[in-house]
Residue, then its C-alpha position, 0 to 999 in steps of 0.5 A: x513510530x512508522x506513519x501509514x503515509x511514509x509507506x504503501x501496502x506491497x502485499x499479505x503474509x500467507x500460511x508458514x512453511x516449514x517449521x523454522x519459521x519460513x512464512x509466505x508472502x503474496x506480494x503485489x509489487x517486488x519492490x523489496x527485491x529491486x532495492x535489496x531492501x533490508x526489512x520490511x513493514x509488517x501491519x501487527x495488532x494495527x501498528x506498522x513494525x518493521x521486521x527485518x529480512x534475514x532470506x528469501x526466495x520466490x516461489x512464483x511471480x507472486x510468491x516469496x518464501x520469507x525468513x525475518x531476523x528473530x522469527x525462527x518457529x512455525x508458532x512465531x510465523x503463525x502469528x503474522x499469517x494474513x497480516x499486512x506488508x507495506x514498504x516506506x515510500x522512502x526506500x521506493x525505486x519509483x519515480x513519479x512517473x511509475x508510482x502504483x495505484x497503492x503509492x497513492x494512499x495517504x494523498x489528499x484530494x482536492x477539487x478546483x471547484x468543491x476545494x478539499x475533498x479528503x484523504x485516499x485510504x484505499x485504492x480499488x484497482x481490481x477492475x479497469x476502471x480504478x477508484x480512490x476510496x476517499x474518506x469524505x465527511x466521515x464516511x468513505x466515496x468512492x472516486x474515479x482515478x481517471x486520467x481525464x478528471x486528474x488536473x495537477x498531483x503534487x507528490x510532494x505536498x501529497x495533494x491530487x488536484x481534480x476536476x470533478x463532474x458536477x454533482x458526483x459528491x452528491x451521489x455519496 
């Protein structure tokens, strides 16, 4: 079984193309094609699957037609229309210094004075100022990624270390 935290989110399956099962995909990171990986991670029905790749090809800086092994009709593709693609973290060309924002889910934040804070399960970085959403106490914080509140991050226990201003929990 394949963990949220062994992978990150690189993108979306669109619409098929064609009938012989070529789908879409909208990615946010071409990490698939630097290492010439050989399957990637399709989110079906809440269970990460990997599907492996038989082709490619772009269509744009943010768009590759697919082809995975076994998915040969516009009915089989139709199926994977709109869900989710991870890559395992473990296959990843990034260093620690080049990791993206979606590398950090799965991360637990804590905070030198409040001590564990709880888990990254998503990261807005839609706008300049990126956020962690934060599941805390059962429900989901959002929390500056800012630089400047950032003390130690620890990739290999996974574990951000912040620095947060006094009384930002409170306004959860």
């Amino acid at each position: 079984m394949i963990l949220q935290e062994e992978v990150f989110h690189i993108g979306r399956l669109g619409k098929p193309h064609g009938i012989k099962g070529e789908i879409t995909f909208m990615f946010t990171d071409d990490v698939f094609d630097r290492v010439d990986a050989e399957y990637l991670i399709i989110e079906v029905d809440g269970i990460l699957v990997p599907f492996f790749i038989d082709e490619y090809r772009f269509k744009s800086n943010e768009t590759a037609l697919m082809v995975f092994d076994g998915i040969t009709t516009v009915e089989q593709a139709r199926e994977l229309t709109n869900c989710e693609v991870y890559f395992p973290r473990s296959l990843s060309d990034h260093s620690e210094d080049e990791m993206t924002w979606e590398e950090f889910v799965g991360y637990q934040i804590t905070d030198l004075h409040e001590g564990s804070i709880g888990k990254i399960v998503d990261v807005d970085d839609a706008t300049e100022n990126v956020l962690f959403s934060v599941d805390y106490k059962g429900n989901t914080i959002l929390l500056p990624a800012a630089e400047e509140l950032i003390v130690d991050i620890d990739h290999k226990e996974r574990i951000i270390t912040t620095e947060l201003p006094e009384g930002l929990l409170d306004l959860s």
